[in-house]
N, CA and C atoms as an extended XYZ file, in Angstrom:
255
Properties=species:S:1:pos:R:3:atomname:S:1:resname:S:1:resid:I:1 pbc="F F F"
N       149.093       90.703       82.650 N   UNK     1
C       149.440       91.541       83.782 CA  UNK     1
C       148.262       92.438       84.110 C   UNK     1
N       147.835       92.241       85.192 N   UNK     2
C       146.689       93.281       85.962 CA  UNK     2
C       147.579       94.135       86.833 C   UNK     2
N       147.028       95.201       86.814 N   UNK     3
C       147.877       96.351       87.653 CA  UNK     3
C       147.181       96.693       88.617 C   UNK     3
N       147.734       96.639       90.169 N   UNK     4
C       146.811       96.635       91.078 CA  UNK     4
C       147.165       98.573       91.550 C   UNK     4
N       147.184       99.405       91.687 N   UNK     5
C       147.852      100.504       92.275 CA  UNK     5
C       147.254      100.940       92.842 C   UNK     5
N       148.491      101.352       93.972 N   UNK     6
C       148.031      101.747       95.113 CA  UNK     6
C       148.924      103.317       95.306 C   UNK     6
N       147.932      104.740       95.474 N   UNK     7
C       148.700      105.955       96.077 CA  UNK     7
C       149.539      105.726       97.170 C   UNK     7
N       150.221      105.814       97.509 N   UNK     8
C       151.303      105.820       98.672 CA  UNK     8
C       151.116      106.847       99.717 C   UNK     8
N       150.825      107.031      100.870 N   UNK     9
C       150.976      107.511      102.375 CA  UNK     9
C       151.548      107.714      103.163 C   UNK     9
N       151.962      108.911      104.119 N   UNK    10
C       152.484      107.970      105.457 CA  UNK    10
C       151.487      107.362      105.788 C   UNK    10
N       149.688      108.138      105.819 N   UNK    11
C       149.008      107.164      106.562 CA  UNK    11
C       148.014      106.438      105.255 C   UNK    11
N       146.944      105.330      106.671 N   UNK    12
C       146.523      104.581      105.584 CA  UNK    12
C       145.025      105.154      106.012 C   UNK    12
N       144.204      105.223      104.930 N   UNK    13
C       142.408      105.885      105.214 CA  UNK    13
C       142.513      106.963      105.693 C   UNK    13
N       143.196      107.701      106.076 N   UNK    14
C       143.068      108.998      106.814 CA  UNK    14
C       143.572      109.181      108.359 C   UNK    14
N       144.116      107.868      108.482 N   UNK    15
C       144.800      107.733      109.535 CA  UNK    15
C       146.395      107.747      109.612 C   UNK    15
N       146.634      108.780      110.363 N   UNK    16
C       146.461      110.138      111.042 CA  UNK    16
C       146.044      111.027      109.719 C   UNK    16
N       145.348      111.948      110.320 N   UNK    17
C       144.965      112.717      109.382 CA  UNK    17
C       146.178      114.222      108.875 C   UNK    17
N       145.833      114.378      107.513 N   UNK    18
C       146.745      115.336      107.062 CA  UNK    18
C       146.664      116.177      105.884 C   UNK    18
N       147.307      116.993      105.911 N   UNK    19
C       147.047      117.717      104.617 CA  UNK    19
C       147.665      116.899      103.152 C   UNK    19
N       148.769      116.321      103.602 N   UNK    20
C       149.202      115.547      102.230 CA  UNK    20
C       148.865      114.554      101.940 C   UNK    20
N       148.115      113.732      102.864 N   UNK    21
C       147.291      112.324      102.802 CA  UNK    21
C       145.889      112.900      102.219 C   UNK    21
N       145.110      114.201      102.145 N   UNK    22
C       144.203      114.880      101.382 CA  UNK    22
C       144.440      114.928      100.053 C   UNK    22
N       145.698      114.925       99.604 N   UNK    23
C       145.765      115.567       98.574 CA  UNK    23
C       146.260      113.973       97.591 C   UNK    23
N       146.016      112.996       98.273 N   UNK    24
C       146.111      111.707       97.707 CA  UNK    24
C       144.668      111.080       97.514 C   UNK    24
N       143.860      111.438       98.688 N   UNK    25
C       142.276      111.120       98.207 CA  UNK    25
C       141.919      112.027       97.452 C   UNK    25
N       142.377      113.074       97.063 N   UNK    26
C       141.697      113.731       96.087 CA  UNK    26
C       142.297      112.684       94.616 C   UNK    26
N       143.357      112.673       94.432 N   UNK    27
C       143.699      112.342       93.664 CA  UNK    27
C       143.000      110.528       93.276 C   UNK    27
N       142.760      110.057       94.336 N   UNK    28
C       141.790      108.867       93.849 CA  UNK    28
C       140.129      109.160       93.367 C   UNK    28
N       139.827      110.160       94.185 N   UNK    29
C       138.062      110.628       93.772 CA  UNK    29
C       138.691      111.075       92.530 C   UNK    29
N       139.857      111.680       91.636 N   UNK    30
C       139.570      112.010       90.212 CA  UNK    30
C       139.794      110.221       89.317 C   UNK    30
N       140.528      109.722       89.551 N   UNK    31
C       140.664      108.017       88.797 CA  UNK    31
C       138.877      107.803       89.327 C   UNK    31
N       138.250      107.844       90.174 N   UNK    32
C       136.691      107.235       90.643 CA  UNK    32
C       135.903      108.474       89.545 C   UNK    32
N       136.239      109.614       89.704 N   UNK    33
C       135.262      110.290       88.069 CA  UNK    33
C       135.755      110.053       86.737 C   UNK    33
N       137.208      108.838       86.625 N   UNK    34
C       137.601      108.699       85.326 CA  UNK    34
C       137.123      107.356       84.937 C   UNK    34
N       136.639      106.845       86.051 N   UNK    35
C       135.849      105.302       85.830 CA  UNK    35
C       137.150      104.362       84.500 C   UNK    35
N       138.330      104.601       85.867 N   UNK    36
C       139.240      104.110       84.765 CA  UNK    36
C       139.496      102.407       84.840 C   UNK    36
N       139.846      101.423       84.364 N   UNK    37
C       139.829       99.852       83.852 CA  UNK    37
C       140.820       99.266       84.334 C   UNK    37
N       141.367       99.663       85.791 N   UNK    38
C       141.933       98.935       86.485 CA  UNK    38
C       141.885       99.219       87.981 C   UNK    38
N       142.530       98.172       88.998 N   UNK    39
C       141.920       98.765       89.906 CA  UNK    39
C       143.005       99.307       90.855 C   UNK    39
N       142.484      100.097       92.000 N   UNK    40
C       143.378      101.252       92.438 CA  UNK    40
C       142.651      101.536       94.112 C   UNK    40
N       143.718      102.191       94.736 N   UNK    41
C       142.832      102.274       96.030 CA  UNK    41
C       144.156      103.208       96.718 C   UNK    41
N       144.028      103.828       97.643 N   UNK    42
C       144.538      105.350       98.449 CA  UNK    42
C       143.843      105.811       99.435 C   UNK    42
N       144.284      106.533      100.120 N   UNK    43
C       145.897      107.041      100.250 CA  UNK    43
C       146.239      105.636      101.351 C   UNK    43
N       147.575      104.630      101.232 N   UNK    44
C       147.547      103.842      102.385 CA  UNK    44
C       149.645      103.872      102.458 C   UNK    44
N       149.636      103.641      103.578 N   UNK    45
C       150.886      103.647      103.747 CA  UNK    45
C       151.522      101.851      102.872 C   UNK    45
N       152.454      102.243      102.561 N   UNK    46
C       153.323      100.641      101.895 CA  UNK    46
C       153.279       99.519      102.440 C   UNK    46
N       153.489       99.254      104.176 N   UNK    47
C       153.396       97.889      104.266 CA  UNK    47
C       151.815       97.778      104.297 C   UNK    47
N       150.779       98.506      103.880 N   UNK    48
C       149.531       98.009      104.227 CA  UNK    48
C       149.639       97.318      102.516 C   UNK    48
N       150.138       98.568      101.417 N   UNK    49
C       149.767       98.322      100.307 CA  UNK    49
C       150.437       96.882       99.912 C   UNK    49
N       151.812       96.477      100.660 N   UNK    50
C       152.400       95.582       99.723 CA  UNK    50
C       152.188       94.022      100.642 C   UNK    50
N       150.976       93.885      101.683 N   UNK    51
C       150.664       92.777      103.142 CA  UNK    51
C       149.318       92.389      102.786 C   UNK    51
N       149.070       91.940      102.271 N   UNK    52
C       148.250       90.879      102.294 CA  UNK    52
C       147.091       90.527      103.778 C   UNK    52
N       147.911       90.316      104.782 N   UNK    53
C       147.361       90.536      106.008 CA  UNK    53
C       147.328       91.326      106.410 C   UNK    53
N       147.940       92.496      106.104 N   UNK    54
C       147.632       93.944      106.564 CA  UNK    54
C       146.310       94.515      105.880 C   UNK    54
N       146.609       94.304      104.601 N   UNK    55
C       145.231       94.729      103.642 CA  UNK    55
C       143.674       94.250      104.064 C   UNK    55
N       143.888       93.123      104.773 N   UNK    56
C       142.676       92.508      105.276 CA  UNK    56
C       142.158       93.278      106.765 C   UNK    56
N       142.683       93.750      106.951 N   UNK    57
C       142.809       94.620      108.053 CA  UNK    57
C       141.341       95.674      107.948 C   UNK    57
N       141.159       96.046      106.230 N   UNK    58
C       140.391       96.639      105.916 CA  UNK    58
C       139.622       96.648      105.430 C   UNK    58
N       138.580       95.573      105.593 N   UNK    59
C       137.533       94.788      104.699 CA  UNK    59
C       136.873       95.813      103.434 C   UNK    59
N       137.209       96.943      103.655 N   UNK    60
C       136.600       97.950      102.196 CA  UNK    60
C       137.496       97.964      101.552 C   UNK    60
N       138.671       97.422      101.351 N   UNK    61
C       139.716       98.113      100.654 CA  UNK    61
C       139.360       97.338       99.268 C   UNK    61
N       139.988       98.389       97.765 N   UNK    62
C       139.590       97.657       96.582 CA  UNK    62
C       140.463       96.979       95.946 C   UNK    62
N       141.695       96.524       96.256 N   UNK    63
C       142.877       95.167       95.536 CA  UNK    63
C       142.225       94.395       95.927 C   UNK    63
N       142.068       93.257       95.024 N   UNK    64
C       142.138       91.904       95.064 CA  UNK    64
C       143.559       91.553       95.441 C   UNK    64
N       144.366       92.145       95.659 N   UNK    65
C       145.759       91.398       96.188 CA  UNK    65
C       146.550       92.422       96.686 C   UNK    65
N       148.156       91.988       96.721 N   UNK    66
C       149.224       93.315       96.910 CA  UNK    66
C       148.815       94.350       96.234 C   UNK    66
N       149.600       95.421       96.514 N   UNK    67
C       149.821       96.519       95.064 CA  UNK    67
C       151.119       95.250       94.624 C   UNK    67
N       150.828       96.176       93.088 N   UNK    68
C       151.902       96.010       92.259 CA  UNK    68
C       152.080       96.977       91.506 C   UNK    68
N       151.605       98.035       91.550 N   UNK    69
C       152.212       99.328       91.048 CA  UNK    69
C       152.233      100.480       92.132 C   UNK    69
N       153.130      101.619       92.497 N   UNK    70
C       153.231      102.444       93.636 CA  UNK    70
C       153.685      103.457       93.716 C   UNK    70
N       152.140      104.472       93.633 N   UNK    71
C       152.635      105.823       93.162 CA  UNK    71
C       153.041      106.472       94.078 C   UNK    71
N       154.167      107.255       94.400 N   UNK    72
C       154.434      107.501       95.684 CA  UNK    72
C       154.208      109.582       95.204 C   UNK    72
N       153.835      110.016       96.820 N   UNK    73
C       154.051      111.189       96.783 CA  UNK    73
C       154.277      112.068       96.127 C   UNK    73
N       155.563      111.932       96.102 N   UNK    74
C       156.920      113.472       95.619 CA  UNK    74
C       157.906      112.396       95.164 C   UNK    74
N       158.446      113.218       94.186 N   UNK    75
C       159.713      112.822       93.272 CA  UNK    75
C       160.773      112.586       94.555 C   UNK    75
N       160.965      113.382       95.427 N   UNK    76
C       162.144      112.901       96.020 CA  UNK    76
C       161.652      111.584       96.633 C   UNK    76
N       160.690      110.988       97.688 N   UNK    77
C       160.295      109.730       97.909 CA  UNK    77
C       160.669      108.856       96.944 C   UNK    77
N       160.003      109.198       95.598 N   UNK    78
C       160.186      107.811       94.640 CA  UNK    78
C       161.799      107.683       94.257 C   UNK    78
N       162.421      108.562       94.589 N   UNK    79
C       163.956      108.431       94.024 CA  UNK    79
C       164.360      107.582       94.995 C   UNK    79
N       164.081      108.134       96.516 N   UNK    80
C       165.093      107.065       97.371 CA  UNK    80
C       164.480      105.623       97.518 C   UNK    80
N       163.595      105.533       97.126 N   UNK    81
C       163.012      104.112       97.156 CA  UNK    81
C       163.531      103.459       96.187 C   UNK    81
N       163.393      104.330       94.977 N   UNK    82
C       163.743      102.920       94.323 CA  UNK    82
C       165.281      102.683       94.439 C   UNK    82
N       166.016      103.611       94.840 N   UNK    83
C       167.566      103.870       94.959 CA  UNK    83
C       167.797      102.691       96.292 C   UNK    83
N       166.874      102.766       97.310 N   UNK    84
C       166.880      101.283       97.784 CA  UNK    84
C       167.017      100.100       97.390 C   UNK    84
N       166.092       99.569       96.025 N   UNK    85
C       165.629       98.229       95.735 CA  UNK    85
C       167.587       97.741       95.445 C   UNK    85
């Protein structure tokens, strides 16, 4: 199992720009000073992270594939999501 993860967004690159989509690239420039052993990429909204053809959309982006792991936001986000599946 390779873990692809992706920060979660409303937007994707900075599009639209925001204060809480800031505070998700920050949080990837610290994993980029932890030079950590898997790979990871942020801030992008979900259907970019989990589309394949969406992802291509962005020839810089760093998955080799879907996400498959998805850190979202705030505790309340990750509750109703997964309270979805």
């Amino acid at each position: 199992y390779e873990p692809r993860l992706t920060m979660l967004a409303y937007s994707t690159f900075g599009h639209p720009q925001g204060e809480r989509s800031e505070r998700v690239q920050e949080a990837v420039r610290i994993l980029d000073k932890r030079r950590v052993d898997f790979e990871y990429d942020g801030e992008m909204a979900a259907d970019v992270a989990l589309n394949a053809r969406a992802m291509a959309q962005y020839p810089f982006i760093r998955l080799t594939g879907p996400a498959n792991v998805l850190i979202m936001p705030a505790f309340n986000s990750a509750s109703i999501s997964t309270k979805m599946l």
